[in-house]
C-alpha positions in Angstrom: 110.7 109.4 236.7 111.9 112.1 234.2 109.4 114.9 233.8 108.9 116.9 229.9 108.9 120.3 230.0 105.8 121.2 227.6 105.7 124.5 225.6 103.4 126.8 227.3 100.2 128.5 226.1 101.1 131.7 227.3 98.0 133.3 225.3 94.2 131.8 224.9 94.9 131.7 220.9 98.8 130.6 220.6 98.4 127.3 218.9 102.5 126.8 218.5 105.3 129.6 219.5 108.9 129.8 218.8 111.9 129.1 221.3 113.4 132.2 221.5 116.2 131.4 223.6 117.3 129.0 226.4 118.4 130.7 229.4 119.6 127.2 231.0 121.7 124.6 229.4 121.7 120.6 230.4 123.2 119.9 233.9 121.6 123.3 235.4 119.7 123.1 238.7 116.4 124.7 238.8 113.8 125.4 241.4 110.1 126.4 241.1 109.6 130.2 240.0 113.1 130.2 238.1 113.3 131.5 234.4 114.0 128.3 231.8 113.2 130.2 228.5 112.1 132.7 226.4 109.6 132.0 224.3 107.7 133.9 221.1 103.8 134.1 221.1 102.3 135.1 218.2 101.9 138.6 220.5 104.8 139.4 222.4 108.2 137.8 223.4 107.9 136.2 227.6 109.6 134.6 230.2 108.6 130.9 230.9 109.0 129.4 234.5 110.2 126.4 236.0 107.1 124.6 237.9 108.8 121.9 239.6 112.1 121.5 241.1 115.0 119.3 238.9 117.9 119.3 236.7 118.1 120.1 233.2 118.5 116.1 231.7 118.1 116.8 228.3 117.1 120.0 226.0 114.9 118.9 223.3 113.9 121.9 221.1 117.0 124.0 220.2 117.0 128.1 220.6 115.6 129.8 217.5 113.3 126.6 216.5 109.8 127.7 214.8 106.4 126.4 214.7 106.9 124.7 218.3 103.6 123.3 219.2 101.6 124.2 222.4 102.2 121.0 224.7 104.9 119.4 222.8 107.8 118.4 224.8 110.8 120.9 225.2 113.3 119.4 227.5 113.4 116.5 230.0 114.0 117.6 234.0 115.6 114.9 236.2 113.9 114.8 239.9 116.4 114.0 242.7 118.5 111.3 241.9 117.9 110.7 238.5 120.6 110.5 236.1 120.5 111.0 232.0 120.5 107.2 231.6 116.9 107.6 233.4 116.1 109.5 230.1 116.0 106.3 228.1 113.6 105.6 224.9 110.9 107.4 226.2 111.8 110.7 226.2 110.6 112.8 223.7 113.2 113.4 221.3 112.3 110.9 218.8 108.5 112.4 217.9 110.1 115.8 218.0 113.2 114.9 215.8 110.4 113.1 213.6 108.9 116.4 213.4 111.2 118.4 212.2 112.0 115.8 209.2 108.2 115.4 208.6 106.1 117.5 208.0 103.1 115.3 207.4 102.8 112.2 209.3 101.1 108.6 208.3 98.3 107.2 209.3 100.2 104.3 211.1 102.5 106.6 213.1 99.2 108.8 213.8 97.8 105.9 215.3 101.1 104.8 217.2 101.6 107.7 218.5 101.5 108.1 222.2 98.2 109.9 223.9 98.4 113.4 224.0 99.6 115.3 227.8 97.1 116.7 229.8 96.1 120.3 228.6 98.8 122.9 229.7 96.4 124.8 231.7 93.0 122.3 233.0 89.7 123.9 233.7 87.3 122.9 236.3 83.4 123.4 235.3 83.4 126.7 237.2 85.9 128.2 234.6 88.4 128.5 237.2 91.6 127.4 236.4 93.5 124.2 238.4 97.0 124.4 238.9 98.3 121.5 238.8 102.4 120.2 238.1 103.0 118.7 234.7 104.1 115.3 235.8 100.7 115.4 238.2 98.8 116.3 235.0 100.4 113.2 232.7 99.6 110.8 235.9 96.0 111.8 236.1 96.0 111.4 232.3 97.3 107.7 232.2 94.7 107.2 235.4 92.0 108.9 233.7 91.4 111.3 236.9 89.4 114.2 237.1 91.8 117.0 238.4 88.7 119.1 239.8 88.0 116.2 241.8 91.6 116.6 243.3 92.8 118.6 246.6 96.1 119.8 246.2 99.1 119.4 249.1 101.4 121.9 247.0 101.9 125.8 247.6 98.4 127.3 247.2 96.7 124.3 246.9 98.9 123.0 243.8 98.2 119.5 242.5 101.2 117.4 242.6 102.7 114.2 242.0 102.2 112.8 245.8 98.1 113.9 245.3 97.5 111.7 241.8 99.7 108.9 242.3 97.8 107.4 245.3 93.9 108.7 243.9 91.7 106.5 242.3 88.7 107.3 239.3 86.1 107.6 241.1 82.3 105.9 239.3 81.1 109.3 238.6 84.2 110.3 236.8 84.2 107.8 234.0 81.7 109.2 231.9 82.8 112.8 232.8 86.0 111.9 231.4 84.5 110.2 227.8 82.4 113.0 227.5 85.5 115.6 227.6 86.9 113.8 224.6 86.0 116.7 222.3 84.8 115.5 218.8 86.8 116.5 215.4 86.3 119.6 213.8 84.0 119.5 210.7 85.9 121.0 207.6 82.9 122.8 206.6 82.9 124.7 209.5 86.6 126.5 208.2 85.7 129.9 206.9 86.3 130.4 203.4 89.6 132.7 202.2 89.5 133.2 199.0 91.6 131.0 196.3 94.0 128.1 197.5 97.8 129.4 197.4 97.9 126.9 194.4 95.7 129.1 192.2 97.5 132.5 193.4 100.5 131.2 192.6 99.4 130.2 188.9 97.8 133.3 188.6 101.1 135.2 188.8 103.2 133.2 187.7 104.7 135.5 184.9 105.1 138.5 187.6 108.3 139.3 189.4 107.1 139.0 193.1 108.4 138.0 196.5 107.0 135.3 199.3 106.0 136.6 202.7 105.9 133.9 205.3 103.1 134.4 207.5 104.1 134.6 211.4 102.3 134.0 214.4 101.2 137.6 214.7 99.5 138.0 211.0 98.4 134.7 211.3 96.0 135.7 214.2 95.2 138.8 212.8 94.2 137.0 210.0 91.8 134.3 211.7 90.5 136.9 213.6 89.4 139.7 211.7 88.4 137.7 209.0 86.1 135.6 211.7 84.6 139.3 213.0 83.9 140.5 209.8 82.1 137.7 208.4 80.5 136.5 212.1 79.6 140.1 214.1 76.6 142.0 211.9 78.6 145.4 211.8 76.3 148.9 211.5 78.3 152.2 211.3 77.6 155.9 212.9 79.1 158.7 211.8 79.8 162.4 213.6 81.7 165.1 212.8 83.5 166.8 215.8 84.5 170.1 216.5 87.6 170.3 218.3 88.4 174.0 218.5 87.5 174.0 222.5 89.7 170.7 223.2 92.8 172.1 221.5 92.7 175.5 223.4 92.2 173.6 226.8 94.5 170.8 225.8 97.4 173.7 225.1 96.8 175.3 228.9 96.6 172.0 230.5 100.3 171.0 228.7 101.2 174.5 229.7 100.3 174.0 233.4 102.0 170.0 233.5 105.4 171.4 231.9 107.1 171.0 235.0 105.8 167.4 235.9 107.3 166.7 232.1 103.9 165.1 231.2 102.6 166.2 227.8 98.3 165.3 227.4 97.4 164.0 223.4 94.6 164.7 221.8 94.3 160.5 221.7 94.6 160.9 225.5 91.0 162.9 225.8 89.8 159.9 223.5 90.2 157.6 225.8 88.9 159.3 228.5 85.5 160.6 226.7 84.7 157.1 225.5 85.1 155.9 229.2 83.2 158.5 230.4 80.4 158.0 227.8 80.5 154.1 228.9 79.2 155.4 232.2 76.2 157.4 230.7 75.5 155.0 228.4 76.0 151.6 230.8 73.8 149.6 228.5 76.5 150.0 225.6 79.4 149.0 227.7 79.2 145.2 227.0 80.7 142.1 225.2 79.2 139.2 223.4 79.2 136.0 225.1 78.1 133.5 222.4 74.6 133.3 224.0 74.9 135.9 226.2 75.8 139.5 226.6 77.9 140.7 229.7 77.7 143.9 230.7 81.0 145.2 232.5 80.5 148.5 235.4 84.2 149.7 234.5 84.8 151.0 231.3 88.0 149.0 230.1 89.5 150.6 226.6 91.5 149.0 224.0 93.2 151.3 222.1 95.0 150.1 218.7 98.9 150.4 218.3 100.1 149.8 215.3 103.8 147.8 215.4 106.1 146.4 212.7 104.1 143.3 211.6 100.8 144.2 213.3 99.3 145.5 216.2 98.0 145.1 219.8 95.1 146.6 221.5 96.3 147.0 225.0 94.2 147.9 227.2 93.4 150.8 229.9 91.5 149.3 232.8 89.3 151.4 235.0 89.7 154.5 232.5 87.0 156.7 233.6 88.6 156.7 236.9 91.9 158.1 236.1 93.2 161.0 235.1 94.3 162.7 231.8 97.7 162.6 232.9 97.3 159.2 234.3 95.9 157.7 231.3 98.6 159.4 229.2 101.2 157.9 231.2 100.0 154.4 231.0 99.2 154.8 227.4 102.7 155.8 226.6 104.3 153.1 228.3 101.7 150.0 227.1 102.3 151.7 223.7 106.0 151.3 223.8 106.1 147.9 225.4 103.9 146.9 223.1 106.7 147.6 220.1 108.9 145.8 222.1 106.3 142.8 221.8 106.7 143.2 226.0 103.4 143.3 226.8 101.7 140.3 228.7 98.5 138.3 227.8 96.6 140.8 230.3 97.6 143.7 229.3 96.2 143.2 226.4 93.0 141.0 226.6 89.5 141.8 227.5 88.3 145.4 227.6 84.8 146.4 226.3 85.5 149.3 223.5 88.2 150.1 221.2 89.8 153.1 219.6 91.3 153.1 216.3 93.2 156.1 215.3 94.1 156.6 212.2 94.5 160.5 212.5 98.1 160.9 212.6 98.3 159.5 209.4 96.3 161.8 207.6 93.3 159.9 206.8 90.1 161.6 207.5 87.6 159.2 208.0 87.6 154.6 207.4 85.6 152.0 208.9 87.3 149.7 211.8 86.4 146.2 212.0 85.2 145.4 215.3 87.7 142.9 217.8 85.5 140.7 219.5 84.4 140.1 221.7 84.0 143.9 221.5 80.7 145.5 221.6 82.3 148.5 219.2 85.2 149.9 217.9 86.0 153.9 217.4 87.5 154.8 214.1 88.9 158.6 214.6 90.5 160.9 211.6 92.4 163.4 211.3 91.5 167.0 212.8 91.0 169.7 209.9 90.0 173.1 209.1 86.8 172.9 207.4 83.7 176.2 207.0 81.1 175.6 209.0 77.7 177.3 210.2 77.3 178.1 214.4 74.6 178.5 216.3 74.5 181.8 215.6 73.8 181.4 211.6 77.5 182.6 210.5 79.8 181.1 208.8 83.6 180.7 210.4 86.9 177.9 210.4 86.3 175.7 212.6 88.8 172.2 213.3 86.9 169.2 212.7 87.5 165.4 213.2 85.4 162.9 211.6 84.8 159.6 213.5 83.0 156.3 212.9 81.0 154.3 215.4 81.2 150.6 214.4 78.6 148.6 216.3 78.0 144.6 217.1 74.4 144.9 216.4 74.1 141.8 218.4 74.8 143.9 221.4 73.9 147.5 221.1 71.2 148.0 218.4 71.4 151.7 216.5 69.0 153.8 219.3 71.3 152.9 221.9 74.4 153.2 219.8 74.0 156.8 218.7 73.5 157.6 222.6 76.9 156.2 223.0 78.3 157.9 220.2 76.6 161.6 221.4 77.7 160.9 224.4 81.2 160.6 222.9 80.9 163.8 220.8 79.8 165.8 223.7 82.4 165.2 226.0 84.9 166.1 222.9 83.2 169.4 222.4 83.4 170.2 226.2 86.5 169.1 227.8 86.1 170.9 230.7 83.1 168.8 232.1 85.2 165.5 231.7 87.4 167.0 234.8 84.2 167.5 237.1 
C-alpha cells in the first residue's frame, strides 16, 4: 500500500512551512535516516528524514511551494513491489492540486473531504512523545487505536505497520479516543489586532506605499509578542551600572587569550552575571506553566539576535557552569547559525531568562517584552560616560550602562525581582568574583 509522506512539524508553533528543495526525485530509493528534503520553518531552514524504507512514486508538492501545511501530503513512497499504477485515485494530488487553485473551500468538499492523518508527532498522557511510522499512524487512525496503548517491534521500540495492522480497540479506548476530538476554537477567543486590512487599506488609499507579505518568521513574532504583551502582567526595574571595573578586566583578560584567538564581549559577561545571579536568586529562575510555575536548577539564557526579518533567542544551556571564553564561543557560533536560519528547534527553545541588547546600537535604555514562557527579559543599553558621585562624596567620569528588568509578575513578584536584578548589577560591578 502506498505510503504519503506528510510535511513535518519541525517546531511546536510551525502551522505550514515551505518546500525548500527536493533533494530526491521520483524513482530514488530511500532507506530510514536518509535526507528527502529541505524544508523552511517559520525559524530556520532543516533537513527532513526518510522514516520508512521505499521508492520515491510520486512527488506531490513541487520545490519552492509556500504555505505547505503541517500534515498535508508531500509525496507518495512505494513499499517493495509496488509500482506507480499502485498510486491510483487515492493519492493525494487531487486535494493538494485543489489547494493550490482554491483558496477557500465549500462546505460540501469540507465535508467530503477525507479524515485528517494521525498528528505528525502523537503524545502519550505522560507528555512523552510515541514514535510511531506514518503508515502505522494512518492505520491506527482508520482503526481508531490508541498508540500509547501500542508496543512497538521497530528500532527503539518504533510503532510500525506489522504492530497496528493485527491490534484491536480495546473497551477502554473508545471513549479515550472521542474525548481526544478536540472541540473548535471559539472566535472570541482571537486576540484583537487592531483594524481589518480592509480599513488600512482605505485609510491610505491616496498614499504611495508598498505591500509586505508577512512570512512565517513575522507571523510568529507577531502572534507571539502580541499574546505576551496583552496575557503576561509585565513590571519593570531599572539600574544604572558602572562598568569602569569590567572594561579594565575585560581588556587584560583579551590581552591574556590573544594567543588562543578568543576575544570576551562585554555581552559575554552578561550572560554570565545573569546565570550566576539565577543561582543566588533560585526562586527567580522559573517559567510559567499555565497553572503552575516550574522552577529550573540550571540557569539556561536566551539571548536575542537580531536577523534580516527577525530574530531568534538561542539559547546557552548550563551557563553558569561555563566559562567566559566558553560562553563566548558558543554565542558566536549560535549567533551566526542563527543568520543562516541553521539553528534547530532546540537550540533555540526553552531557557528561563532573556537578554536583550540593544547597546550596540546606541540606545540607552527601552523596555523588552517578555518571551514566554519566560519569567524575565533583560533590556541592556549602551555604555556611556556620564558624572557621577562615589562613595567618597566626589564627583568623577564614570562609564555607565542603563538596564531594565522586565518581570512576569505571575512568577517573580517586585521583592524578589529586584534581588535578581542586584544580584545582576553586582556581579557587573565586580567581575572578578564571577571567576571564583
Amino acid at each position: 500500500m502506498p505510503i504519503e509522506i506528510l510535511m513535518p512539524a519541525l517546531s511546536p508553533t510551525m502551522e505550514e512551512g515551505t518546500l525548500a528543495k527536493w533533494l530526491v526525485k521520483e524513482g530514488d530509493e530511500v532507506s530510514s535516516g536518509d535526507l528527502l528534503a529541505e524544508i523552511e520553518t517559520d525559524k530556520a531552514t532543516m533537513e527532513f528524514e526518510a522514516v520508512e524504507d521505499g521508492v520515491i512514486g510520486k512527488i506531490l508538492v513541487p520545490e519552492g511551494s509556500e504555505g505547505v501545511a503541517v500534515n498535508s501530503p508531500i509525496a507518495i513512497l512505494l513499499e517493495d513491489g509496488e509500482s506507480a499504477d499502485d498510486i491510483g485515485a487515492s493519492s493525494a494530488a487531487a486535494p493538494v492540486a485543489a489547494a493550490e487553485s482554491a483558496p477557500e473551500a465549500t462546505p460540501e468538499a469540507v465535508s467530503a473531504a477525507p479524515a485528517p492523518a494521525a498528528p505528525a508527532a502523537p503524545v502519550a498522557a505522560d507528555g512523552n512523545r510515541i514514535f510511531a511510522s506514518p503508515l502505522a499512524r494512518r492505520i491506527a487512525a482508520n482503526k481508531g487505536l490508541d498508540l500509547s496503548t501500542i508496543q512497538g517491534s521497530g528500532p527503539r521500540g518504533r510503532i510500525v505497520k506489522a504492530d497496528v495492522e493485527g491490534a484491536s480497540i480495546s473497551p477502554a479506548a473508545r471513549p479515550a479516543a472521542t474525548a481526544a476530538k478536540p472541540s473548535a476554537p471559539a472566535s472570541a477567543a482571537k486576540l484583537p489586532s487592531g483594524p481589518d486590512t480592509d480599513t488600512v487599506l482605505k485609510m491610505y488609499g491616496d498614499r504611495d506605499f508598498e505591500e509586505v507579505a508577512l512570512d512565517g518568521m513575522r507571523k510568529t513574532i507577531a502572534a507571539r509578542l502580541t499574546e505576551a504583551k496583552q496575557s503576561i502582567p509585565h513590571f519593570y526595574l531599572r539600574r544604572d551600572i558602572k562598568l569602569d571595573a569590567l572594561l579594565a578586566f575585560r581588556s587584560q583578560l583579551n590581552k591574556q587569550l590573544e594567543k588562543r584567538g578568543a576575544k570576551l564581549s562585554v555581552n559575554d559577561f552578561i550572560i554570565k552575571a545573569c546565570a550566576l545571579a539565577l543561582q543566588e536568586v533560585p526562586e527567580a529562575n522559573a517559567v510559567w506553566a499555565n497553572d503552575r510555575i516550574l522552577k529550573l536548577s540550571p540557569s539556561d539564557v536566551a539571548v536575542a539576535v537580531a536577523i534580516e526579518g527577525g530574530l531568534f533567542t538561542p539559547v546557552l544551556k548550563d551557563a553558569e557552569m561555563k566559562s567566559l571564553s566558553a560562553l563566548s564561543a558558543e554565542m558566536k557560533d549560535l549567533a551566526t547559525r542563527a543568520r543562516d536560519r541553521k539553528l534547530a528547534p532546540h537550540e533555540y527553545q526553552g531557557g528561563s531568562f532573556a537578554i536583550s541588547n540593544l547597546g550596540m546600537f546606541g540606545i540607552d535604555n527601552f523596555d523588552a517584552v517578555i518571551n514566554p514562557p519566560h519569567g524575565a527579559i533583560l533590556a541592556v543599553g549602551a555604555g556611556t560616560k556620564k558624572p557621577v558621585v562615589n562613595a567618597e562624596g566626589d564627583l568623577e567620569v564614570a562609564t555607565v550602562m542603563s538596564v531594565t528588568l522586565s518581570v512576569d509578575h505571575r512568577v517573580i513578584d517586585g521583592a524578589l525581582g529586584a534581588q535578581l536584578l542586584n544580584s545582576i548589577v553586582d556581579n557587573l560591578e565586580n567581575p572578578m568574583a564571577m571567576l571564583a
